[in-house]
N, C-alpha and C positions, 0 to 999 in steps of 0.2 A: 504493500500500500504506500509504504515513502514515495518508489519511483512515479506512483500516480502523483501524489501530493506535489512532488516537484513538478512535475509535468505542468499541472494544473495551472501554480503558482508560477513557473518558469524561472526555475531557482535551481540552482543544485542540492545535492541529497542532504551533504553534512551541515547544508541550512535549515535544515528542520531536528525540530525534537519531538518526540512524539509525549503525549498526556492522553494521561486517563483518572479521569477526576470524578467529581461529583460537585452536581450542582445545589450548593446549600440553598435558591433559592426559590425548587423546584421541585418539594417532596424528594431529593436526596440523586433525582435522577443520572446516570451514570456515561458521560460522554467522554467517547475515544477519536484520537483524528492526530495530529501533527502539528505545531504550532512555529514560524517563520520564523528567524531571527537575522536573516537580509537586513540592512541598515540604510531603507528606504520606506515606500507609500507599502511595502508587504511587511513591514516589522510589526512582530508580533498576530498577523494573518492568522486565522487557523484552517485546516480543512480537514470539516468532522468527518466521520467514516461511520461511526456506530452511536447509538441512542439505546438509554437502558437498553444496551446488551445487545440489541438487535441490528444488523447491517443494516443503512441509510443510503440512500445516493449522494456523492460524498457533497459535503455542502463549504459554501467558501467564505469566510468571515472576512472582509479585509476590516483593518482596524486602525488607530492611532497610529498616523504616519512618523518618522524622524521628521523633528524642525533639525533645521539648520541657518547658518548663519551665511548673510549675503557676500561675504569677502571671502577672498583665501589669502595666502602672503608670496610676495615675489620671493624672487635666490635674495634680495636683499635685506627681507626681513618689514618690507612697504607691505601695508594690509591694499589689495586691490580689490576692488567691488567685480559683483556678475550679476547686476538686477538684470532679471527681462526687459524687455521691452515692455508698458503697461498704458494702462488707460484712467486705474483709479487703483486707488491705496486705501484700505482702510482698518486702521489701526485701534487691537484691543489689549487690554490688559495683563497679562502673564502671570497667572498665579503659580504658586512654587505647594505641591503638595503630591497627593496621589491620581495618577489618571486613570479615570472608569471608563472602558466603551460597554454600554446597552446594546447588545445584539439581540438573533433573535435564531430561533433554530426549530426544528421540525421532525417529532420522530418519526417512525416507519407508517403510523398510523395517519400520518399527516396533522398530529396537533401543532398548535404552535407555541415554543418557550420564549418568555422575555427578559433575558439574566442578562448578566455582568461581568467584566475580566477585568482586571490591570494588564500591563504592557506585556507580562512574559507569564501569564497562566491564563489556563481558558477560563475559567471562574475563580472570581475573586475570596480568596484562602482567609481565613484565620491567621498570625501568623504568630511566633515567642514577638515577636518587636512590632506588632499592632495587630488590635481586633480590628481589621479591616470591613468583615462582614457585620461586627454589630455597626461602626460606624456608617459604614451604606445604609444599615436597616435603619438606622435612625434620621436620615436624610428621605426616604420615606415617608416617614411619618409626616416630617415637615413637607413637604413637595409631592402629597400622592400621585401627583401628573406623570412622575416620572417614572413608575413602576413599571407601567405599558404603555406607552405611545403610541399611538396608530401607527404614525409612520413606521417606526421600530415592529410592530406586529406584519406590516403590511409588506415587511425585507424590502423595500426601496432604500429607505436611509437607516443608517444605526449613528449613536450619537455617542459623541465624547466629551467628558466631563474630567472636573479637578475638582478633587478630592480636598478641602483645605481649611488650617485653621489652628493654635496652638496644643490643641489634640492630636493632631497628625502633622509633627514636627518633623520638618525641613529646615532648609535655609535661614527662610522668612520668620521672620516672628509675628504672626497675626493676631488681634487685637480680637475676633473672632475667635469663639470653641469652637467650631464644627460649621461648614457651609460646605455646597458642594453648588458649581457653573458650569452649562453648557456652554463648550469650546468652541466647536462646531459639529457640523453633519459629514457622515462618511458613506458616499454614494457607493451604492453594491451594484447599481448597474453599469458604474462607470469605475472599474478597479479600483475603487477609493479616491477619487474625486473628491476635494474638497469642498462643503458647500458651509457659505456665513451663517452665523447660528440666529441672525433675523428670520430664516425663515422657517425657524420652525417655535415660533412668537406666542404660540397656542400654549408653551408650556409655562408662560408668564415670567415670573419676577427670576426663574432658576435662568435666565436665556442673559449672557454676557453683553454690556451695550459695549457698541461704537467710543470709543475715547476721541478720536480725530479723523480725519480724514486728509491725502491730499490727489491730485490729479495731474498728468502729464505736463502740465505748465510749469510745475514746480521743479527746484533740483531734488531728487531724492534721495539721494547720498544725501546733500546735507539736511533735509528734514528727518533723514535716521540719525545722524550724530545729532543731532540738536534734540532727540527726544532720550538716546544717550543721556546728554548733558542735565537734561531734564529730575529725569527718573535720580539719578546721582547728586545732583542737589539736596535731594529730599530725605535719602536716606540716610540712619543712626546706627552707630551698635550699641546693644545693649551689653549687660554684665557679661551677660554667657556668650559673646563675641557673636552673636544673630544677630542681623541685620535686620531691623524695624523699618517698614518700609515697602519697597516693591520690588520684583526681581526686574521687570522690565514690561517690553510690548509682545506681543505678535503683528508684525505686518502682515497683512493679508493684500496679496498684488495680483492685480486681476490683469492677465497678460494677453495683446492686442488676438491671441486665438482664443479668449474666453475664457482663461483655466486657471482658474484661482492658486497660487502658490504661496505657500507661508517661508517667513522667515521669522529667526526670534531676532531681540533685539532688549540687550542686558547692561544694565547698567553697567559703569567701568568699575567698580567697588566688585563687582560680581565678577564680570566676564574676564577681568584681569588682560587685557589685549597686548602690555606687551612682553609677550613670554616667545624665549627661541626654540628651536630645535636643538640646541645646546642644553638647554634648564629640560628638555621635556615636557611633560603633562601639566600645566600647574594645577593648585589647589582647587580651584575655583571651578573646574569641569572635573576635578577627582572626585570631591565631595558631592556633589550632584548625584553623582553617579553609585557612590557610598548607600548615602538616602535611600534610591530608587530602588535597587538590589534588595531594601528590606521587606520589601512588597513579594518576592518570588523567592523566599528562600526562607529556610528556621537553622539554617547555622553559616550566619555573616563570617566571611573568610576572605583574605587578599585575595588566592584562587577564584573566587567567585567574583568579586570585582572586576579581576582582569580578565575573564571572559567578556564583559559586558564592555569594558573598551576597546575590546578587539574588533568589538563589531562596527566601530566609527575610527579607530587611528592604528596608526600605523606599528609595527612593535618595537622600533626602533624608540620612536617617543613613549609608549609604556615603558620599555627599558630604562631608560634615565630618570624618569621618575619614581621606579620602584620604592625606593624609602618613601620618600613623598605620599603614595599610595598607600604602602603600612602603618604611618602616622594617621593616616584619614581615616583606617580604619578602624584602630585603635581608639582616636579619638571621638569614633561612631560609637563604638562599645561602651566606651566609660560615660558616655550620656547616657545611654539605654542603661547600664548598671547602675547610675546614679540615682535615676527612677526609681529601679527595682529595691534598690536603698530606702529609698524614699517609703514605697507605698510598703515596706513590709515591719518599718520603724511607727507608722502612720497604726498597722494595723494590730499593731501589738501595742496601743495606747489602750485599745478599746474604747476611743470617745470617737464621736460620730460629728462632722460640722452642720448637719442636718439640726443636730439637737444639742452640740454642746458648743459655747461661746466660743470664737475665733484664737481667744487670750488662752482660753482651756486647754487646745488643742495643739499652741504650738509651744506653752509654755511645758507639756508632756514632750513634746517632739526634741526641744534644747536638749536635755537631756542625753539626746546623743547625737548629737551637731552640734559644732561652735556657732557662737554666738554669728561669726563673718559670714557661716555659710546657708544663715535662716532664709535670708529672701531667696536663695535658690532653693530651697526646702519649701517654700510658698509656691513657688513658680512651677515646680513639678508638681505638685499637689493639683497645681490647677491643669495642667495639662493631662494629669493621670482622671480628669472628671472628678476629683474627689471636692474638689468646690465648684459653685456655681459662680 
């Protein structure tokens, strides 16, 4: 069944991996197929083969494309631009969290399912470093529109969303527990086609607005650096060195043959632009990367990491960064262990902030924290849900 998958998808073999999972979202139903890991509009792709158990005609999820960035860099070390050619620009907001695509699928009976993946599993897991699936159910609750969408039932469009909020720590430091934005729409009749997430306006306040706009008259390079410049004005670090703030934009460039193409566009605090081929990977596209791997995996590992930059750079640049890499990882762990610190110090108080004073609860907590390191003891508390 691989050489089908590849066939299908048009990829080679040792691009796929094969899953068989179970869909939490779906009485437990049980789906086998292949999933892409090509480092384009097919990443993350799936193509099912079997439903509870039963062979299917194999069916083709395309999903959450790779963004990338509009420049590459000369032998010089000059960042050089390759916009298309375009007609209209229109620019949204970039959140920093977990990506959900809503698809939809069909067993042998012909019903039809409306579940959920992150980037590198066909349904979105449980994982040791987040409950990912209570946090989707609980975006649910607030947004029932999004559970089944027409369109999504109807397999025309499947939709992508961000996952975000000081619950579901990234980069950003969000001021937000829990929200979750539709991105955009990912056209299944059109190998994933990007479509702007206006048009699918029916699912209200969860749909991403327009931040700007600009149009062929304009220079576009410099209306990307100037929103660069922008975005970097604004943001802070806080204690725990996150950046409070924004990651950046999505351009969306609608090019003179119709075809919507994204590019990101990150703040210079973030995107770190001037890094060689000498320094390697830096930070600022390691840790992203860090983050993201916690979504598809229950034991974070450098090996696992550097799988997942194989699929965008070259190994020559993972090679010189490798400490770089180990540090990041590292540094990922002892957040996530600091938590685990946190909420097991938390629960061995036996006081509850539902019902016991704020002063109660953390004057128990000192106890086994210094005094220096209370407000990070606050801050994970809030992030672990344990305060509102």
């Amino acid at each position: 069944m691989i050489a089908r998958a590849a066939e299908i998808l048009e990829v080679k073999e040792n691009e796929l991996v094969p899953f068989d999972t179970v869909d939490h979202f779906n009485g437990d139903n049980r789906l086998e197929g292949f999933l892409c890991r090509r480092s384009d509009h097919r990443y993350g792709a799936l193509v099912i083969f079997s439903v509870k158990g039963v062979r299917v005609d194999p069916q083709v999820i395309y999903a959450t494309p790779k963004l990338r960035y509009p420049f590459g860099t000369s032998p010089w070390g000059e960042r050089v631009y390759n916009f298309p050619k375009f007609s209209k620009v229109c620019v949204y907001q970039k959140h920093d969290g977990t990506n959900i695509l809503n698809y939809r699928y069909v067993d042998a009976d012909g019903k039809r399912y409306s579940t959920f993946k992150t980037r590198l599993t066909a349904v979105v897991q449980e994982s040791t470093y987040g409950p990912f699936v209570t946090l989707l159910k609980e975006m649910f609750e607030k947004y029932p529109q999004i559970r089944e969408p027409s369109c999504v039932m109807s397999g025309r469009y499947f939709l992508s969303y961000e996952l975000f909020g000081y619950r579901n720590p990234h980069l950003i430091e969000y001021k937000e527990s829990l929200d979750i934005k539709l991105l955009f729409g990912v056209d299944q009749y059109n190998k994933g086609m990007v479509s702007l997430p206006q048009r699918f306006s029916v699912l209200g306040e969860v749909v991403l607005k327009i931040e700007k706009e600009c149009d062929n008259s304009k220079d576009l390079i410099e209306f990307y650096n100037d929103s660069r410049e922008e975005v970097f004005k604004t943001n802070v670090k806080n204690d725990e060195g996150a950046i409070v703030g924004s990651e950046g934009y999505v351009f969306y460039v609608l090019t003179e043959l119709g075809k919507w193409e994204q590019f990101k566009c990150k703040s210079e605090d973030i995107e770190a632009i001037h890094w060689s081929a000498a320094e390697g990977l830096p930070m600022s596209i390691i840790l992203p990367t860090v983050w993201n791997a916690l979504e598809s995996c229950d034991n974070l590992t450098v090996d696992y990491v550097l799988v997942l930059l194989r699929e965008e750079y070259d190994e020559s640049l993972i090679n010189r960064a490798y400490s770089r890499i180990e540090k990041a990882v590292a540094q990922v762990l002892a957040q996530i262990a600091w938590r685990k610190k946190v909420k097991e110090c938390y629960d061995s108080t036996g006081l509850d902030f539902n019902q016991n004073t704020k002063r109660d609860v953390m004057s128990a907590l000192s106890k086994s924290f210094q005094k220096c390191e209370m407000k990070k003891v606050f801050t994970a508390l809030k992030k672990l849900n344990l305060i509102s």
